[in-house]
N, C-alpha and C positions, 0 to 999 in steps of 0.2 A: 197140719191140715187146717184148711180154712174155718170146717165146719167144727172143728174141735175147737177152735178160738174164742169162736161164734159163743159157744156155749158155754165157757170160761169165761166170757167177760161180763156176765153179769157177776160173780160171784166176788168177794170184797177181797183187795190184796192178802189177809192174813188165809184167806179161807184157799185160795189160791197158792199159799206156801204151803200150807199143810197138804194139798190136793196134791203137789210135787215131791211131797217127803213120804206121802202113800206110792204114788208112784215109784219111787227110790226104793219100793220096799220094808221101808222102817213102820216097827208097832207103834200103839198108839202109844204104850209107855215111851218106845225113841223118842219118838214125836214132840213128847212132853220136854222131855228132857233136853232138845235139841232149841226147843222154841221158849225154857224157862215158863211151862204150863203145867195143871194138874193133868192127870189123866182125864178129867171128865169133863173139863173145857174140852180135851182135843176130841172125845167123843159128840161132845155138841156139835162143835163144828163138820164133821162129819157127816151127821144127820141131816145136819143142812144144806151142807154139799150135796150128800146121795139124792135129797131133796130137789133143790137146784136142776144139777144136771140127770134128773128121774135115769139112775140109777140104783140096784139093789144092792149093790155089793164092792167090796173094796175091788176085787177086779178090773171090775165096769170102768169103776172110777181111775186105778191105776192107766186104765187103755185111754181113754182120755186125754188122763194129764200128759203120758208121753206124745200124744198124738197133736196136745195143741204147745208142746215144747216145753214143758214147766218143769219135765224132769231133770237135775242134775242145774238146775240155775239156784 
């Protein structure tokens, strides 16, 4: 969807992978593991995301990223 794009593209490529790998369902430890990060980088990133696209919750944010396509790229 257009409006889920909209609001994705402020956010920086990496932050945009990790927003797709929440989407995919994977924890933050996945996460880490999948993108060679600590746990707590992939939490920063997060907060910044949830931040970004003012949402509270990995949910929100999963519904997002599948909505503006990032999930499974």
């Amino acid at each position: 969807r257009p409006a889920a794009r909209d609001r994705t593209a402020a956010l920086t490529e990496r932050e945009r992978e990790v927003l797709g790998l929440v989407g995919a369902g994977l924890s933050n430890a996945e996460i880490a593991r999948r993108l060679h990060l600590v746990e707590g980088t992939v939490k920063t990133y997060l907060t910044s995301i949830f931040t970004r696209l003012e949402v509270r919750n990995r949910v929100q944010a999963a519904i997002i990223a599948y909505e503006a396509g990032l999930v499974g790229q």
